[in-house]
ZADREN-576049 format. One line per field, with one value per residue (C-alpha): residue in three letters; chain; x, y, z. Coordinates in steps of 0.25 Angstrom, whole numbers. Example, Ala and Ser with C-alpha at 12.3 -4.5 7.8 and 13.67 -1.06 7.14 Angstrom:
// ZADREN-576049
code [ALA, SER]
unit [A, A]
xx [49, 55]
yy [-18, -4]
zz [31, 29]
***
This chain:
// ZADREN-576049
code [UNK, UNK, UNK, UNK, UNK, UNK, UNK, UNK, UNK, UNK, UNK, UNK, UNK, UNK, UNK, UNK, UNK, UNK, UNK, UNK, UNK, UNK, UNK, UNK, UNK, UNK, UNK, UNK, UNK, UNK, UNK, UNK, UNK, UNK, UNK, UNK, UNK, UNK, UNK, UNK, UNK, UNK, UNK, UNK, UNK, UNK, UNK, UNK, UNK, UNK, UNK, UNK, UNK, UNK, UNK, UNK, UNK, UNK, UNK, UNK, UNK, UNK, UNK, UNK, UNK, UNK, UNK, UNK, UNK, UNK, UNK, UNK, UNK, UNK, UNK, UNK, UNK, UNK, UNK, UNK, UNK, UNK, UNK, UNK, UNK, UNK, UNK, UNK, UNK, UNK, UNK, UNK, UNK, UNK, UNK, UNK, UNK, UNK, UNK, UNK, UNK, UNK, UNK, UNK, UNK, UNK, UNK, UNK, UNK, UNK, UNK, UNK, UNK, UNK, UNK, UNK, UNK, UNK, UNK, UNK, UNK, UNK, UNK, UNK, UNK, UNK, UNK, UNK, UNK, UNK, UNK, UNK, UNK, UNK, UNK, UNK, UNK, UNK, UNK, UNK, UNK, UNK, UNK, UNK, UNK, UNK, UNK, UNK, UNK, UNK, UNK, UNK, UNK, UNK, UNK, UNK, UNK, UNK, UNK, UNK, UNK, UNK, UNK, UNK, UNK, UNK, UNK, UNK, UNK, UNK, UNK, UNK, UNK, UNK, UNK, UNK, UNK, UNK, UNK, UNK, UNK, UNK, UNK, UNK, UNK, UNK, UNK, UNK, UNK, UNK, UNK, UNK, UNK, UNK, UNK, UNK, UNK, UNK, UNK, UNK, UNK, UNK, UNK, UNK, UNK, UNK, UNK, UNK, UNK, UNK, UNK, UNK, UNK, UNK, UNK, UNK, UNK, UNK, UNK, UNK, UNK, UNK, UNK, UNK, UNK, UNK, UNK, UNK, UNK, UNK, UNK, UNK, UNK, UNK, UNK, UNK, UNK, UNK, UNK, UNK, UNK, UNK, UNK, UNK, UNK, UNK, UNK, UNK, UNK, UNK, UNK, UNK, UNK, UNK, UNK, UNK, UNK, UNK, UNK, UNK, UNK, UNK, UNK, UNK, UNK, UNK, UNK, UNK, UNK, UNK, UNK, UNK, UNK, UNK, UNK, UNK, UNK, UNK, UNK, UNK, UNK, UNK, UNK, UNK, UNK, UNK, UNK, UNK, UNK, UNK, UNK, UNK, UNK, UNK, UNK, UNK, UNK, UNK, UNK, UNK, UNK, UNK, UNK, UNK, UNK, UNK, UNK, UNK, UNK, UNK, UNK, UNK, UNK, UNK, UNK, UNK, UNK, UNK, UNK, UNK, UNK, UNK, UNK, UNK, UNK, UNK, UNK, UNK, UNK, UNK, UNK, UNK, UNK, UNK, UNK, UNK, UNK, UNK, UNK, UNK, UNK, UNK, UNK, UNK, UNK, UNK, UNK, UNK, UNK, UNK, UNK, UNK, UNK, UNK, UNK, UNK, UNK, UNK, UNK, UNK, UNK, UNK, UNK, UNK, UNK, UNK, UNK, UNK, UNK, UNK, UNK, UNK, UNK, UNK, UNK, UNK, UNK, UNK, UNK, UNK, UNK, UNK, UNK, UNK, UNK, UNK, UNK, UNK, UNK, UNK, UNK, UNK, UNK, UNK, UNK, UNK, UNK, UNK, UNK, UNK, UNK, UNK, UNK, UNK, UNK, UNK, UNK, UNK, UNK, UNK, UNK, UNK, UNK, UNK, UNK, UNK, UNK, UNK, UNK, UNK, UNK, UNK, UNK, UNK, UNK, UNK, UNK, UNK, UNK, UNK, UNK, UNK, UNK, UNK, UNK, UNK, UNK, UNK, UNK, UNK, UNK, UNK, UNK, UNK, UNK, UNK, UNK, UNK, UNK, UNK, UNK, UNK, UNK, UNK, UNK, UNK, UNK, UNK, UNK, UNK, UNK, UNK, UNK, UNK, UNK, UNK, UNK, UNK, UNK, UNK, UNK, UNK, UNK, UNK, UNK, UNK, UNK, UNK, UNK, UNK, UNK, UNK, UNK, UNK, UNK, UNK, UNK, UNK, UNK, UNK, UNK, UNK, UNK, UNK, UNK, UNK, UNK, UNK, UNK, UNK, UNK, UNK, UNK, UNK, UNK, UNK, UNK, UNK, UNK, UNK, UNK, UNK, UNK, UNK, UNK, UNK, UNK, UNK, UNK, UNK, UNK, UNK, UNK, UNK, UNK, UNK, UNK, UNK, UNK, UNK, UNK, UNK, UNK, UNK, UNK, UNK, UNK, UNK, UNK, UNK, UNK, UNK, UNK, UNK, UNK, UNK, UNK, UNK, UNK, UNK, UNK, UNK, UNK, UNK, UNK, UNK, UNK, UNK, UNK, UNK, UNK, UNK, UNK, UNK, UNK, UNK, UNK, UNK, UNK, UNK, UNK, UNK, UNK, UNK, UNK, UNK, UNK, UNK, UNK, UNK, UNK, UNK, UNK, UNK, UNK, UNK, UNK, UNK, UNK, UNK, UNK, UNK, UNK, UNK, UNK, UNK, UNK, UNK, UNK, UNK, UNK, UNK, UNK, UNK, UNK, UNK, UNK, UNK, UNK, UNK, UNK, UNK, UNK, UNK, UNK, UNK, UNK, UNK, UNK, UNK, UNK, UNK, UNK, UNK, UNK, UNK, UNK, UNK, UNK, UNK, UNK, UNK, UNK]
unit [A, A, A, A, A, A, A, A, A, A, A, A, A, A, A, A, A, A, A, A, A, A, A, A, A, A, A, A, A, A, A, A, A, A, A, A, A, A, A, A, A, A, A, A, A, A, A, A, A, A, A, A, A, A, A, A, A, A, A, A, A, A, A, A, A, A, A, A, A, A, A, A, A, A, A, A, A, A, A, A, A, A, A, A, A, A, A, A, A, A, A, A, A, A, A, A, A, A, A, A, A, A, A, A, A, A, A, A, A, A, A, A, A, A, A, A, A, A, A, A, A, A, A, A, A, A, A, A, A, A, A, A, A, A, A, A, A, A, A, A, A, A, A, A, A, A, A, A, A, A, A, A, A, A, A, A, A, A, A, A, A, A, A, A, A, A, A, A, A, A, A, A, A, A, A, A, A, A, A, A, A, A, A, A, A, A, A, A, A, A, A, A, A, A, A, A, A, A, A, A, A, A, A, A, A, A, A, A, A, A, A, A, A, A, A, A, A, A, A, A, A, A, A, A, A, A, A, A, A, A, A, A, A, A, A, A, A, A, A, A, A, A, A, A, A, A, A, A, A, A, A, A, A, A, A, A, A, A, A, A, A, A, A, A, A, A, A, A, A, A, A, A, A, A, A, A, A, A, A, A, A, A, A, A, A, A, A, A, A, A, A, A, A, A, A, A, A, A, A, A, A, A, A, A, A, A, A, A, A, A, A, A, A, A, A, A, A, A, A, A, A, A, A, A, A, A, A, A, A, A, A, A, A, A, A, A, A, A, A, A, A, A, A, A, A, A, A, A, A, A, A, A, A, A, A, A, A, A, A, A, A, A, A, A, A, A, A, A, A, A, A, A, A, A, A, A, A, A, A, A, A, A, A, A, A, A, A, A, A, A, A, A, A, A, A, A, A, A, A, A, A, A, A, A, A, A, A, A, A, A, A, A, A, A, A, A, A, A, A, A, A, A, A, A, A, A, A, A, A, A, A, A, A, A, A, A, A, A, A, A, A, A, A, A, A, A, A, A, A, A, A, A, A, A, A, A, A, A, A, A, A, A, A, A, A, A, A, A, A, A, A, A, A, A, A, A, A, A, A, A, A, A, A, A, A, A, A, A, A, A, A, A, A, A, A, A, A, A, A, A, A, A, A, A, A, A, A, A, A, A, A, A, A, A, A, A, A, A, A, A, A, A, A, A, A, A, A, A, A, A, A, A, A, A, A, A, A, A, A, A, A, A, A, A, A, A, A, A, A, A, A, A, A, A, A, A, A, A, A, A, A, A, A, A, A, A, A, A, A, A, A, A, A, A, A, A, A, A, A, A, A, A, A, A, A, A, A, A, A, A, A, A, A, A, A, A, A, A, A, A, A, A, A, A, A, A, A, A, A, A, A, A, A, A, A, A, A, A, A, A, A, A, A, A, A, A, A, A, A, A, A, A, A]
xx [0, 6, 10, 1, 11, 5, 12, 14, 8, 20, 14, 2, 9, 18, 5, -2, 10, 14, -1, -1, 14, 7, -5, 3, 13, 1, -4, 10, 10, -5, 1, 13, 6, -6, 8, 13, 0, -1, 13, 10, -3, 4, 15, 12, -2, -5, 9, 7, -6, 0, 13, 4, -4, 11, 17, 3, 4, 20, 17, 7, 0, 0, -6, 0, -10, -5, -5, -16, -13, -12, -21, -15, -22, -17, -5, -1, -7, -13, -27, -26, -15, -11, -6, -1, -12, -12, -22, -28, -29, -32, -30, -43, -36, -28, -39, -44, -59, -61, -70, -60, -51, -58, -63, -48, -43, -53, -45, -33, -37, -51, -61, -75, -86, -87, -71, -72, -86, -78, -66, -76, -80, -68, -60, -70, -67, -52, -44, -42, -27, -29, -28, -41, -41, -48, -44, -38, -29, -24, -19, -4, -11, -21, -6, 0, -11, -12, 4, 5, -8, -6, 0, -16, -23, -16, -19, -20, -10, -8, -4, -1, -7, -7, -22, -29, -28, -36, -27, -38, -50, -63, -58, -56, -65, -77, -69, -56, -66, -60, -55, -62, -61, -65, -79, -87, -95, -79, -72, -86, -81, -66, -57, -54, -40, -34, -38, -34, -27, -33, -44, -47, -53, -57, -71, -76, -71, -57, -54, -62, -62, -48, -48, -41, -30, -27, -28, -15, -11, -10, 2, 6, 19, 22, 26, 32, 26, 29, 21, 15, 11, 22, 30, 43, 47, 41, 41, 36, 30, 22, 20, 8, 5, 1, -11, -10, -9, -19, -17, -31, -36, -41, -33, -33, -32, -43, -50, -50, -53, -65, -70, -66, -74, -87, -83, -97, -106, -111, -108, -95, -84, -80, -67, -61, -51, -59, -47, -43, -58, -48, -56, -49, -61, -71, -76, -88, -93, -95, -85, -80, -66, -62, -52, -65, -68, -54, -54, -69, -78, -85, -98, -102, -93, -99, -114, -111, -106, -116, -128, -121, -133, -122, -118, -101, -102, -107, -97, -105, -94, -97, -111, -118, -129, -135, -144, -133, -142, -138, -122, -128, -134, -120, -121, -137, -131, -122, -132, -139, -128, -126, -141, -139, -146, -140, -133, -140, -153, -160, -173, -178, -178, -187, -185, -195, -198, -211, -215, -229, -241, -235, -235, -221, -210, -194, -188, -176, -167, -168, -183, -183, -175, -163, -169, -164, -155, -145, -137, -124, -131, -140, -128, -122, -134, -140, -154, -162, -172, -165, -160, -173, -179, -164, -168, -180, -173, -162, -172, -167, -160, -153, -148, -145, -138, -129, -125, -122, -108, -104, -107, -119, -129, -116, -105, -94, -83, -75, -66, -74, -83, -98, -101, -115, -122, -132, -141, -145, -159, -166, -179, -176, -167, -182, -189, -180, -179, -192, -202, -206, -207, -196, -203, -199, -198, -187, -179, -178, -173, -163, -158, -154, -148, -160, -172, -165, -153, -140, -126, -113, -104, -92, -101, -105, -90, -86, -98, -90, -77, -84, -88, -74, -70, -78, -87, -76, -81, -66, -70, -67, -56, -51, -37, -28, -17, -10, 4, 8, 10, 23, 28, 28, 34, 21, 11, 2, -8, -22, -27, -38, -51, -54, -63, -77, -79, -95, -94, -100, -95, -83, -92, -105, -96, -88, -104, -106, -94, -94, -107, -102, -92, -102, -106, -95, -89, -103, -109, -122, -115, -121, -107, -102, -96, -86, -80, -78, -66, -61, -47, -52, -63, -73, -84, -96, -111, -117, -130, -139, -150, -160, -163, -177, -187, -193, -208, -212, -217, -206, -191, -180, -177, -162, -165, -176, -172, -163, -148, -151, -162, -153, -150, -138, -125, -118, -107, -99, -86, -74, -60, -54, -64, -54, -45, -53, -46, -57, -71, -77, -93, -99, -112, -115, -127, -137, -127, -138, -132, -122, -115, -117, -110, -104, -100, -88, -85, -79, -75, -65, -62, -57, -50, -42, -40, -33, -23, -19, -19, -4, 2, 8, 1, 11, 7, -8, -10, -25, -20, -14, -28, -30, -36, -48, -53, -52, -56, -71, -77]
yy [0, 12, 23, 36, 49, 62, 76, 86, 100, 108, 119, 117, 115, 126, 136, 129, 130, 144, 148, 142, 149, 161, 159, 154, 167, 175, 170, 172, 185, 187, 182, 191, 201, 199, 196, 209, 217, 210, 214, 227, 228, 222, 230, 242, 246, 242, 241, 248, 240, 229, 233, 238, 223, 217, 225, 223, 208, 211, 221, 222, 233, 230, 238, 242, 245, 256, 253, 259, 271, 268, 274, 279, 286, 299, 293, 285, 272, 261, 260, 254, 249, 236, 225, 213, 203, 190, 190, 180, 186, 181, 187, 183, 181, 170, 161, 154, 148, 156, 147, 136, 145, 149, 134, 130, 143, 139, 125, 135, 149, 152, 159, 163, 166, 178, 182, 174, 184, 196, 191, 189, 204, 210, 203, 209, 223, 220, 217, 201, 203, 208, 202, 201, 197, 185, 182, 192, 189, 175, 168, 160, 146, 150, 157, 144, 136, 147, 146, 132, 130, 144, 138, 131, 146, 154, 169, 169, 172, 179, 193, 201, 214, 224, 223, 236, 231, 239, 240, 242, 236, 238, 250, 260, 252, 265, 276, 268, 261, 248, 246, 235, 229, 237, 234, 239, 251, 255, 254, 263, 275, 275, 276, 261, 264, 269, 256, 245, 236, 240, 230, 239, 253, 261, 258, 265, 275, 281, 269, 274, 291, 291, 281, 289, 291, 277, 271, 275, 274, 262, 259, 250, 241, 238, 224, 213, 200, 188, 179, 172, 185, 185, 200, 200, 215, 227, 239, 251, 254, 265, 263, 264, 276, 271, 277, 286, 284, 292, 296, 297, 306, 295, 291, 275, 274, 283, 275, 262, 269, 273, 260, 253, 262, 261, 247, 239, 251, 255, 269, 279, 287, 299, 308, 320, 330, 343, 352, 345, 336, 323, 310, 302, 293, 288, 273, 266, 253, 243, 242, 232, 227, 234, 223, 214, 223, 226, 212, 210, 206, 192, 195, 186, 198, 209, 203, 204, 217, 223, 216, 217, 226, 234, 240, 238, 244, 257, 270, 274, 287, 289, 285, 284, 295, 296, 308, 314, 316, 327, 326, 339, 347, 356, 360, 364, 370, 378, 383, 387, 398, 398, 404, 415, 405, 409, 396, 402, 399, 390, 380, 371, 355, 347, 335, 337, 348, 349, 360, 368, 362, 348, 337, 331, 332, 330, 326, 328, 315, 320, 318, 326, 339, 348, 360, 372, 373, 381, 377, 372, 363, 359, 353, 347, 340, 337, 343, 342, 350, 362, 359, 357, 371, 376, 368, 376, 389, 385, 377, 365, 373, 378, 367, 361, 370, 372, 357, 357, 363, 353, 342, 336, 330, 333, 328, 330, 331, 320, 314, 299, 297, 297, 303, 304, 316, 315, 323, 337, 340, 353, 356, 358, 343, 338, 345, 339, 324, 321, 331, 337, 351, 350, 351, 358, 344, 340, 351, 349, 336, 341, 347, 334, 326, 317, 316, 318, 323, 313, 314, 305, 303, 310, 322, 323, 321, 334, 341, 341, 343, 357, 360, 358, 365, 376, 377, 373, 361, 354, 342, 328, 320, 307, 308, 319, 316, 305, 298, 289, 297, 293, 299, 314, 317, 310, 314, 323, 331, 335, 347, 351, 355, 369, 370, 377, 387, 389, 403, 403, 411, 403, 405, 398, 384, 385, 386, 373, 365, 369, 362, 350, 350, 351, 338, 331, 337, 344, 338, 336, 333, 322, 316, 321, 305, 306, 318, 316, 309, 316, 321, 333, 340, 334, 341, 333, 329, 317, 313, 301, 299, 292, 280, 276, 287, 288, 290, 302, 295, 284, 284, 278, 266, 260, 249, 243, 246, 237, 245, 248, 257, 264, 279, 281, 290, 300, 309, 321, 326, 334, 336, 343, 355, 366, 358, 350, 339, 327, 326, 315, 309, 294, 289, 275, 268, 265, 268, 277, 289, 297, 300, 285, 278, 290, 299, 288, 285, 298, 300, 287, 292, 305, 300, 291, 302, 308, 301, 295, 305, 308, 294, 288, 279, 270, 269, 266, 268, 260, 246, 247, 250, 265, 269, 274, 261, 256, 268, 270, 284]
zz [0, -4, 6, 8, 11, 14, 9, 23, 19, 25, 21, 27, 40, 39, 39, 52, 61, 55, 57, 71, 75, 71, 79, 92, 89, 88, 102, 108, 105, 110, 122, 123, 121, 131, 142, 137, 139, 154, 156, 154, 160, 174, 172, 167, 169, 180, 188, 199, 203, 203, 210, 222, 220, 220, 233, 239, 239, 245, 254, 265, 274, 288, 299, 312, 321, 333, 348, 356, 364, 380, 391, 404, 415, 420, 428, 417, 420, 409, 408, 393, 386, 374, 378, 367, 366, 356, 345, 334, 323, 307, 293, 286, 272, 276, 281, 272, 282, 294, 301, 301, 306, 317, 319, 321, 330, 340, 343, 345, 353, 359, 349, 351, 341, 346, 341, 327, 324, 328, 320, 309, 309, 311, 299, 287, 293, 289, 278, 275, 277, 290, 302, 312, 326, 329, 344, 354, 364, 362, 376, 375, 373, 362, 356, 356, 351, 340, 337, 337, 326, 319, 303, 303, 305, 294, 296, 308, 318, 334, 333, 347, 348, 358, 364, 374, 387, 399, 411, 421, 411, 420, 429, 416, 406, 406, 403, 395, 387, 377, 365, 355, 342, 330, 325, 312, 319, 324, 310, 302, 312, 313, 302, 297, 292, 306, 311, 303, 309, 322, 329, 342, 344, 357, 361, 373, 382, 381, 370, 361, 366, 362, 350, 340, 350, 355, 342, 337, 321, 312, 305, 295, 289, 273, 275, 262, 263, 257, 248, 262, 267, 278, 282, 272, 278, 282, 271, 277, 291, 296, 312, 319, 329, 343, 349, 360, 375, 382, 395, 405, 414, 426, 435, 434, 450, 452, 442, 448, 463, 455, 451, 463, 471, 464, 465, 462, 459, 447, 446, 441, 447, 440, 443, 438, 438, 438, 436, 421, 419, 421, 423, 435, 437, 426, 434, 430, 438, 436, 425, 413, 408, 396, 391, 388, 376, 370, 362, 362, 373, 370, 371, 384, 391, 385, 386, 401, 402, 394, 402, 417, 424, 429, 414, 417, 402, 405, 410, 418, 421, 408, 403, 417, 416, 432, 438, 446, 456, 468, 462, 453, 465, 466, 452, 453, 465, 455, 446, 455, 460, 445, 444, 455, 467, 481, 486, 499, 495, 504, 500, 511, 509, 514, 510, 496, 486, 476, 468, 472, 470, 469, 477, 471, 482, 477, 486, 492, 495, 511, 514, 527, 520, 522, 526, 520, 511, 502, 490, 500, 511, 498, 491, 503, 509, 493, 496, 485, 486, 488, 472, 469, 473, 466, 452, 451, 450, 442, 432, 425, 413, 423, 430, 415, 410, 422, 424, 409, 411, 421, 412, 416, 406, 394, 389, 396, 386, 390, 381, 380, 367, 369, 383, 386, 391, 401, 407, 414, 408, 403, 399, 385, 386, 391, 379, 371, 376, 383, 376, 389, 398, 411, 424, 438, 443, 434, 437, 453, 451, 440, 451, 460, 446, 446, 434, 420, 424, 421, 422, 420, 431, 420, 419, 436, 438, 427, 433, 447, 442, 436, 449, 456, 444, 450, 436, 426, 417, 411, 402, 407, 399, 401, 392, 399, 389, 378, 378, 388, 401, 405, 391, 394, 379, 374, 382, 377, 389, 385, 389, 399, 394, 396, 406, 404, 414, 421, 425, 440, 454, 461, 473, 467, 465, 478, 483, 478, 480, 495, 496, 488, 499, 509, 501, 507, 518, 525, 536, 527, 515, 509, 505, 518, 521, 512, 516, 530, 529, 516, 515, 503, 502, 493, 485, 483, 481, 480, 473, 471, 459, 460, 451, 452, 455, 470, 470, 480, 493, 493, 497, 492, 499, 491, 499, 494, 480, 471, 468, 454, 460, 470, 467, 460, 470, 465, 469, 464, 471, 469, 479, 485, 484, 483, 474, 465, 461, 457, 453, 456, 452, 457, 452, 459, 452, 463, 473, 483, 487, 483, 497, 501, 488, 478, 487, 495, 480, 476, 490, 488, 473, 477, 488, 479, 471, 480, 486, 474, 463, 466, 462, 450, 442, 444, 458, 458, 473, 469, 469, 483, 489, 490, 505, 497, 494, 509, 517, 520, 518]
***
């Protein structure tokens, strides 16, 4: 069989693989071109975008928060202060299921619900790079349990921080206040750049007064990272700025004389400097620790508090508003001098007063009477119804508009956010508030501190520093200066208020505080046991309101009534007369009279006052027992 041969067609082939070089050169060059443009577009167009994206995945921000400015009373001693505490804490982008996480940390260090839902919140107001707390203040074992199991919980890791630790937490919690955690409602109304990196802010009290002070300044580092995220070198650094110490008016051994002399009333002890407004004293009781709140109080804790009958929450230095009762009669006493009314002027008590044609009888809180009295023996013996019949004349306009410049029923300036105002009453104030016409009856017992008149232990203790000020009203302060006080080249003093001056004859109040000395030192005065044995003279008046009204044929009988309806005791002081040197206001809730239980109160304030006011603050002469806790008055 013959062979078959087949004749190749080289030009045929030639043609398809020139046409197919063509086509693959064609789609080289298409991609030579497309790598060409990229190149460009990458390093030409947008080169500097992506240099910042480049230096931006080698170098990082990171924050340096500052440290919190210190708080020292007048003789330099700590009342708050930071102190290194060891603290879980998680960068959410590097954890890849949360709730195993947490499911598997609780096997290693204690963690409640309550901390995981906080964690929770906090970490979407936050950048995923950033680290969140989780757990504050680790103890040594939950540390070693942590160390030794840390490679199975990437981003998270201990980091020691310095936490706000309150030296003496529940004698100075009401006027200090606390610091907290940052919550939403905190971060809407400060500026959200000055804090990052910051997890606490002032809450109540001088904390949160003086905020902007105490923060300080954040600073921040340029640091190189590697590939893994880990610190090559730092590029750049700009520290932060600590915040600034303050330095307090109140005396912390005064303080604590203060609280341990209410001891297991309800009630506040005010004291201050009249000469330059200084608080020395601002006790509330009962009281609270203020390191339960700085890293979150759980909320078994805080339901307690906040449903303990006695309100522990409450400064009642502060926010208490009382009727002051009889504490006010020396300054109805003023303006009624202040009006033209001889002091001489006699009106005859007997033991009641009622208006013609009526049948009401006020009474005053001796049933038989005083006899006759004038404005002196009237403020040493507390008769009411000479202030009564003086009420009348001076109408209670009058009366309002004269206990208005020492403070009562206002603002008294001090330098502590949101104080309230209370109450001295006027007819346009009833007008206004109750849509009613003021009566004659209202005014005479105006007169006496009771119906709607209120007033803050703060503002009774300013109104009796104006009188030892014979007239001149200087605004309270609590921070006298900033810098740590051992510093002298950073200490900064701030200056006294200028005092507002109540134009009135020198004679008119030396009228009246000789009679609040009578208060004391008379042989009627009703505060008379306290000054028998007093080594200063002490100018006083005591008062007592009344809680529950007293219908007109009964008596008040304390002892068949439980506490909470007691009458609540007050007393107002200032010593030595001639040379005042501390004003002094107690309120004891349901305490009964004010010469029984306020009146010894400041009696042993002052006294410790006194014979400690000249010692260092390094020598707290209240830990050794002063005599004015053991002595009986």
């Amino acid at each position: 069989m013959p062979s078959r041969f087949s004749i190749r067609n080289y030009l045929l082939d030639t043609r398809l693989i020139t046409a197919r070089l063509v086509w693959i050169s064609l789609f080289m060059l298409v991609m030579v071109f497309v790598l060409i443009a990229r190149v460009v577009y990458l390093q030409v167009v947008n080169h500097d975008r992506f240099t910042t994206m480049s230096q931006d995945n080698r170098i990082q921000l990171a924050i340096i928060p500052p440290v919190r400015g210190n708080i020292y009373d007048r003789k330099g001693r700590l009342i708050a202060m930071n102190r290194p505490v060891y603290n879980l804490e998680v960068i959410p982008a590097e954890v890849e299921d949360f709730e195993q996480m947490f499911n598997s940390l609780r096997q290693i260090v204690s963690l409640t619900d309550s901390q995981i839902k906080k964690f929770q919140r906090i970490r979407r107001q936050y950048s995923r790079y950033d680290a969140v707390l989780l757990k504050s203040g680790l103890g040594e074992a939950e540390m070693a349990r942590f160390a030794v199991n840390q490679i199975r919980f990437p981003g998270v890791s201990i980091r020691g921080k310095l936490s706000r630790y309150y030296t003496n937490g529940s004698s100075t919690a009401h006027f200090i206040g606390y610091v907290g955690r940052i919550s939403d409602s905190d971060l809407k109304r400060v500026d959200q750049a000055a804090y990052r990196g910051m997890h606490y802010i002032g809450k109540l009290g001088i904390e949160a007064s003086h905020e902007e002070s105490l923060k300080g300044t954040i600073g921040f580092e340029h640091i190189e990272t590697n590939a893994h995220g880990q610190t090559m070198r730092v590029i750049s650094r700009t520290p932060a700025v600590a915040g600034r110490d303050l330095h307090l008016s109140v005396d912390l051994a005064l303080q604590k004389a203060a609280m341990r002399v209410l001891g297991n009333e309800k009630g506040a002890i005010v004291a201050i400097e009249p000469a330059t407004g200084d608080v020395l004293a601002f006790a509330s009781m009962p009281t609270y620790d203020a390191n339960l709140f700085v890293n979150g109080i759980d909320h078994a804790s805080y339901a307690r508090l906040r449903e303990d009958d006695d309100k522990p929450l409450i400064n009642r230095a502060f926010n208490g508003r009382y009727a002051p009762g009889s504490t006010i009669k020396g300054l109805v006493g003023l303006a009624m001098l202040n009006q033209g009314i001889d002091a001489g002027q006699k009106v005859f008590c007997r033991g009641w007063f009622s208006f013609p044609n009526s049948e009401h009888k006020y009474r005053c809180w001796r049933r038989g009477g005083h006899g006759s009295m004038n404005l002196a023996s009237a403020i040493e013996q507390s008769c009411d119804v000479f202030f009564y019949q003086i009420s009348l004349a001076l109408g209670i306009d009058g009366i309002h508009d004269y206990l208005d410049h020492y403070g009562l029923g206002r603002q008294t300036g001090i330098d502590l956010n949101n104080e309230p105002t209370a109450l001295v009453p006027s007819k346009s104030w009833k007008k206004r508030v109750k849509g009613s016409s003021w009566y004659r009856g209202e005014t005479i017992i105006s007169a006496i501190g009771q119906g709607y008149m209120l007033a803050t232990p703060l503002q009774l203790a300013v109104a009796t520093a104006t009188i030892a000020n014979r007239g001149n009203y200087i605004t309270p302060r609590m921070v006298i200066g900033y810098g740590n006080p051992g510093d002298h080249a950073g200490y900064q003093a701030l200056n006294i208020a200028e005092p507002v001056t109540h134009s009135q004859p020198a004679e008119q109040f030396q009228e009246v505080i000789d009679a609040m000395t009578a208060v004391v030192h008379g042989k009627r005065g009703t505060a008379r046991k306290i000054g028998n044995t007093a080594g200063y003279k002490i100018a006083g008046k005591t008062g007592t309101s009344q809680v529950i009204g007293i219908a007109q044929n009964k008596r008040y009988d304390a002892a068949n009534l439980p506490k909470k309806y007691h009458d609540h005791a007050l007393f107002i002081a200032f010593a030595p007369v001639d040379d005042p040197q501390i004003a002094v206001a107690v309120v004891v809730e349901n305490g009964g009279g004010g010469s029984k239980t306020a009146a010894p109160m400041a009696r042993k304030v002052m006294d410790f006052y006194f014979e400690n006011r000249n010692l260092p603050g390094d020598y707290d002469q209240f830990y050794v027992l002063n005599n004015a806790f053991v002595k009986e008055i």
